[in-house]
C-alpha positions as CSV (number, residue, x, y, z in Angstrom):
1,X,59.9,88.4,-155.0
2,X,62.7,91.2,-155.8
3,X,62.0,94.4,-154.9
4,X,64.5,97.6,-156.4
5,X,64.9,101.1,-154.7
6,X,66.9,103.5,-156.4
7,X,68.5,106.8,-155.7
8,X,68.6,108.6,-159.2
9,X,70.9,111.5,-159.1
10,X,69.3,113.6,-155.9
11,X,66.3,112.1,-155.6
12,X,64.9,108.6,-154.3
13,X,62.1,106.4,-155.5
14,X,61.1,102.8,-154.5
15,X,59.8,100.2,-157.4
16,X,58.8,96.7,-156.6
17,X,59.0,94.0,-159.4
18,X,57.9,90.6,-159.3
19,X,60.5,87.7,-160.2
20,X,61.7,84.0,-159.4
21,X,63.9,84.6,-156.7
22,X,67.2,82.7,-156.9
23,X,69.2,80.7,-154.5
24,X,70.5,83.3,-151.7
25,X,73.1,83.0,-148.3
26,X,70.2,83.6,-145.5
27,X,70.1,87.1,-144.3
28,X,70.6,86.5,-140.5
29,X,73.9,84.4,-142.0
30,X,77.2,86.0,-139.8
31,X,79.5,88.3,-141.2
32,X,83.2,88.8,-140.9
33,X,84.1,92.5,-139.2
34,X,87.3,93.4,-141.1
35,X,89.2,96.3,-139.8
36,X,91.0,99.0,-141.8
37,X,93.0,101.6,-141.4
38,X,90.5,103.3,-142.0
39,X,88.1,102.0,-139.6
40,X,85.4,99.2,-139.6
41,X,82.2,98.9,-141.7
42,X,80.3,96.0,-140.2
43,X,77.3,94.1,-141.1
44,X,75.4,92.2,-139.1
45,X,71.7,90.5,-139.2
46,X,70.8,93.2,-142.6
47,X,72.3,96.3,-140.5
48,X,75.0,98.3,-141.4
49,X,76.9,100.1,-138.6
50,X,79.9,102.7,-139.8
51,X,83.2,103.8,-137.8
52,X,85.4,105.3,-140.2
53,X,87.5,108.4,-141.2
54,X,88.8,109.4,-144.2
55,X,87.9,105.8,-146.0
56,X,87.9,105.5,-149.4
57,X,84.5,105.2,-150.8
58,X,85.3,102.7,-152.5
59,X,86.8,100.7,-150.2
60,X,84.2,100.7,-148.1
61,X,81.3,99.8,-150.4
62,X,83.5,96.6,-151.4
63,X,83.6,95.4,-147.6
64,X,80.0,95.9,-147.3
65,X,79.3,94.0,-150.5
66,X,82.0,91.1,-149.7
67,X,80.6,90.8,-145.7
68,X,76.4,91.2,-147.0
69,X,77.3,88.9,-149.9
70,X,75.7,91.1,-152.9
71,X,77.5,92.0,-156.1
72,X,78.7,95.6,-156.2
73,X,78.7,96.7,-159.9
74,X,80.8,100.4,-160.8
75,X,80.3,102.3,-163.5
76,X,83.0,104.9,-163.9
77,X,86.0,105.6,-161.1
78,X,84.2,106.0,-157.6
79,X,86.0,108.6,-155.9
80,X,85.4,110.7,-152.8
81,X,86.5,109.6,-149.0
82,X,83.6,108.6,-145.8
83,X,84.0,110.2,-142.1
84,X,80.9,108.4,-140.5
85,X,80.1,107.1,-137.3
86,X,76.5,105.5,-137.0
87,X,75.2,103.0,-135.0
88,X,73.3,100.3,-137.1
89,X,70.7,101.2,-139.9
90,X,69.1,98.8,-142.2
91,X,71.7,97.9,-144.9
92,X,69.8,99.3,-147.8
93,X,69.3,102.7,-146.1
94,X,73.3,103.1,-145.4
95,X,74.3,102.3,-148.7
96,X,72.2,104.7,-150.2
97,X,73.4,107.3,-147.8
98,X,77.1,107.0,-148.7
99,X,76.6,107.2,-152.4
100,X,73.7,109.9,-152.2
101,X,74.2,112.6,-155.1
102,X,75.2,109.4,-157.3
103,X,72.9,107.1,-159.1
104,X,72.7,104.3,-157.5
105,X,70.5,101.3,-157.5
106,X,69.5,98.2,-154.8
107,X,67.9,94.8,-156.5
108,X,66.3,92.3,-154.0
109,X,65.4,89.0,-153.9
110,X,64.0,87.0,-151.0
111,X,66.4,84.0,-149.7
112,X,65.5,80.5,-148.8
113,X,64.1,81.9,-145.4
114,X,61.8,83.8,-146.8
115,X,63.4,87.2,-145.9
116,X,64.9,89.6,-148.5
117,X,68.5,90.5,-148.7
118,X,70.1,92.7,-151.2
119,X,71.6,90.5,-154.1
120,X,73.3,93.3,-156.2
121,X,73.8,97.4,-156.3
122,X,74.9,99.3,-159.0
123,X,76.4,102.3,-158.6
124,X,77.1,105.1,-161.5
125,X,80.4,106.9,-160.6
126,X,79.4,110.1,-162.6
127,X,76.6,112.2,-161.3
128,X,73.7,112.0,-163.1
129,X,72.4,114.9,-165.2
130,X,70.5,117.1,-163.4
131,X,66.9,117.6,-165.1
132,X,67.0,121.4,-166.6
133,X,63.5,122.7,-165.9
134,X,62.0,126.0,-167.0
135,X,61.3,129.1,-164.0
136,X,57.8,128.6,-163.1
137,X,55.5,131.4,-163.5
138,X,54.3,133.4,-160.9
139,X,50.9,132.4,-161.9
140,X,52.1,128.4,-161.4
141,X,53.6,129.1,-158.5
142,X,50.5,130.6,-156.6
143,X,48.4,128.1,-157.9
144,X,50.6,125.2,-156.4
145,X,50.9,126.5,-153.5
146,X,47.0,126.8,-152.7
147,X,46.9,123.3,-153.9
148,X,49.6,122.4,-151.0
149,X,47.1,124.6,-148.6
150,X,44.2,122.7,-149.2
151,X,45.6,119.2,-149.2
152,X,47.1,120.2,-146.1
153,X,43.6,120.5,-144.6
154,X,42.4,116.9,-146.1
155,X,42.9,113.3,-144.5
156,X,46.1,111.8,-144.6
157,X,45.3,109.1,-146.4
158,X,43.9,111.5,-149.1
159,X,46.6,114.2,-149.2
160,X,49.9,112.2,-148.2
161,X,49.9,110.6,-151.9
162,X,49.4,113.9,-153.5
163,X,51.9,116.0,-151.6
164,X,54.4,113.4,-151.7
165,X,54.4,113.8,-155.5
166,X,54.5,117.4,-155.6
167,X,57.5,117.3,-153.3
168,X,59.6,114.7,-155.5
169,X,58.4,115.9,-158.7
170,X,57.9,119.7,-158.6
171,X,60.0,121.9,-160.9
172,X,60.0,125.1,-157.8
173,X,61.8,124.7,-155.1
174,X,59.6,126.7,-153.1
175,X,56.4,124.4,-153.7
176,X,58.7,121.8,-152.3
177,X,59.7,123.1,-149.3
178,X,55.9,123.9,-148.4
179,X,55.1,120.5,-149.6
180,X,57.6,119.3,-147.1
181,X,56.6,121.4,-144.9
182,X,52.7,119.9,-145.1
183,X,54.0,116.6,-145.1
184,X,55.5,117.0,-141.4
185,X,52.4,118.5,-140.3
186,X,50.8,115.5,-141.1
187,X,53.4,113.0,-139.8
188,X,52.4,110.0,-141.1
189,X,54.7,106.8,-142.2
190,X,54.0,107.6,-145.5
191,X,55.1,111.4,-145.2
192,X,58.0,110.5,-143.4
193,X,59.2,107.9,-146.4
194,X,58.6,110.7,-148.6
195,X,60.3,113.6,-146.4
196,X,63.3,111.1,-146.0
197,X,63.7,110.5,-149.8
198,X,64.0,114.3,-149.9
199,X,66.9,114.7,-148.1
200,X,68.6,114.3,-151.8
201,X,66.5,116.9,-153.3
202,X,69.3,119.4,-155.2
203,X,67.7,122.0,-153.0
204,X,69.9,123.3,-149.9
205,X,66.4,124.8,-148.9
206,X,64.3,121.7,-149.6
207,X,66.4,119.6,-147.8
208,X,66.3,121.9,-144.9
209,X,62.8,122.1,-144.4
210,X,62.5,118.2,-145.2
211,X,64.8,117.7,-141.9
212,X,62.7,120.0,-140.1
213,X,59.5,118.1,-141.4
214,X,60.6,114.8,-140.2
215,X,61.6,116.1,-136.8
216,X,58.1,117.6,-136.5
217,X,56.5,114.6,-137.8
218,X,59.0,111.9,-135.6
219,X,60.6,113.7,-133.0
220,X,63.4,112.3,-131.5
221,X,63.0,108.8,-133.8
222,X,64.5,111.8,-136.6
223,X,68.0,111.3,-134.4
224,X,69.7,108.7,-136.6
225,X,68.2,110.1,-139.5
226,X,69.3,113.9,-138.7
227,X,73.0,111.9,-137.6
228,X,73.2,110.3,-141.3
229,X,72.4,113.1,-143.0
230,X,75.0,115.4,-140.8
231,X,77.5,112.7,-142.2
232,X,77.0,113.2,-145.7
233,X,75.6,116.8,-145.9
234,X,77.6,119.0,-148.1
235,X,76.1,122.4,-147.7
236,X,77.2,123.8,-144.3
237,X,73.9,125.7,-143.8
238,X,72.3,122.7,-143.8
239,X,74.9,121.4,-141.7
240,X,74.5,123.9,-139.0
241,X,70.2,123.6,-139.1
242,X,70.9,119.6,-138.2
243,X,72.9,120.7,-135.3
244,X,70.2,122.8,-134.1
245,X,67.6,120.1,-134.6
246,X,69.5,117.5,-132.5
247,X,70.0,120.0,-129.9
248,X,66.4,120.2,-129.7
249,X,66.3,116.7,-129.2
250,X,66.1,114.6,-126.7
251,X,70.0,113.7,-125.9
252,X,71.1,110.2,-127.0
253,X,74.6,108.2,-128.1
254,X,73.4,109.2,-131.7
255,X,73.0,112.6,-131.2
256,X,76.0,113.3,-129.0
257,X,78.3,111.0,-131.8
258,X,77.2,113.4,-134.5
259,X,77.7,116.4,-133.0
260,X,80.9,115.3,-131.3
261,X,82.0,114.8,-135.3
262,X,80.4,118.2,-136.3
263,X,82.9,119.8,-133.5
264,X,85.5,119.0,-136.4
265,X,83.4,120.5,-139.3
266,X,85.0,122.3,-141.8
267,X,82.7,125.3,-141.0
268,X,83.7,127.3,-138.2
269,X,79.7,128.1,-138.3
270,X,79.3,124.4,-137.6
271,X,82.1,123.7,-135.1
272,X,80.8,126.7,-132.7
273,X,77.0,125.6,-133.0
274,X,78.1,121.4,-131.9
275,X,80.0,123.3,-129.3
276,X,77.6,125.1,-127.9
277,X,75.0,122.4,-128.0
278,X,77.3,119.9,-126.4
279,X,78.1,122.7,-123.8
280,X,74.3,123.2,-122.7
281,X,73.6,119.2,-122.5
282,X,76.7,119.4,-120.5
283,X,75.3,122.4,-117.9
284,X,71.8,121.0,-117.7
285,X,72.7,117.1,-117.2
286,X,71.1,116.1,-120.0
């Protein structure tokens, strides 16, 4: 069986296609650590843990790729640098975190085992074109938004599905967020796959209230979620509302790691707010 997740431009969707699977190194299979100047990018057992500053984007997806044992395919010239520090994720979910905002896609294939491993990613160096849709009407707004209200008061299993689609496919930003919102009231596994595909949404705001969701919905288990994102976020508002949410959260080696990093944001806005949440863990013992 292969199965193919994609991150298209901003926004994430899973696809599962059925194939012969072809000869593959077993998943559990070691993996050289090299070390950079840069840092280290290790992979072990299908994780991906990151220590790295300044790396060259492209540097680093090549030393996943040769250590996993996938093919990395580039279209265009991958630029950009990585600061990350994370503590292992599955290997699929980090890759699509350093190359969220391009499109990118994972193909794969299930290895003599019987586990999958990634065989090949492709990555498009070019963002892809944004989707140019019309204002929606006042009129479609309200009536999308008492749509959200009433599936919010349904089942999970009967409104997840249905705000899940209105948050990855609707044309307002606004319906989003609530949809995002709804989603972390209801706080199931299949809200929080959709309020984590979300974190790519083009929207500053939508993003925001999709971080918020999932801490609602997961609590702390949002840490290395809310730590990735921090790494890769490029709107400092958003920046700052993750350093809030992790100081809300229960202290761990994720949380301190990120905000320790967010002390050297860009943002002064940023800085001050890691400071003073690494200051009150500090006073109270936590």
């Amino acid at each position: 069986m292969r199965r193919r997740s994609s991150l298209v431009g901003l926004a994430l969707t899973t696809a599962v296609i059925l194939a012969a699977a072809l000869g593959a190194r077993p998943a559990s299979e070691p993996s050289e650590k090299p070390s950079e100047g840069w840092g280290t990018a290790t992979v072990s057992d299908g994780r991906l843990s990151l220590d790295v500053t300044a790396a060259p984007l492209d540097a680093v997806l090549h030393s996943i790729a040769a250590q996993a044992g996938f093919e990395l395919e580039v279209r265009g010239e991958l630029v950009g640098v990585v600061t990350a520090k994370w503590a292992p994720v599955a290997l699929g979910e980090g890759l699509l975190r350093l190359v969220r905002g391009l499109s990118a896609s994972l193909t794969y294939a299930k290895g003599p085992d019987g586990r999958e491993k990634i065989e090949h990613m492709l990555v498009v160096a070019a963002p892809a074109t944004p989707t140019v849709a019309s204002t929606p009407s006042d009129a479609t707004r309200s009536r999308e938004l008492a749509t959200i209200r009433r599936l919010a008061r349904f089942p999970r299993s009967a409104s997840t599905p249905a705000l899940a689609e209105m948050l990855h496919d609707g044309s307002d930003p606004m319906v989003r967020s609530r949809a995002a919102a709804a989603l972390g009231r209801l706080g199931d596994e299949a809200a929080i796959t959709a309020l984590t595909g979300a974190l790519g949404d083009a929207s500053p705001e939508v993003r925001t209230e999709a971080l918020r969701a999932l801490v609602s919905a997961s609590g702390s288990r949002a840490t290395p979620t809310l730590a990735g994102q921090l790494a890769v976020e490029p709107d400092p508002v958003v920046r700052r509302e993750i350093v809030v949410l992790l100081g809300r959260s229960v202290e761990s080696p994720e949380g301190r790691i990120a905000l320790d990093t967010a002390r050297r944001d860009s943002d002064p806005v940023v800085r001050s707010a890691a400071e003073g949440v690494l200051a009150r863990w500090a006073s109270t013992g936590r």
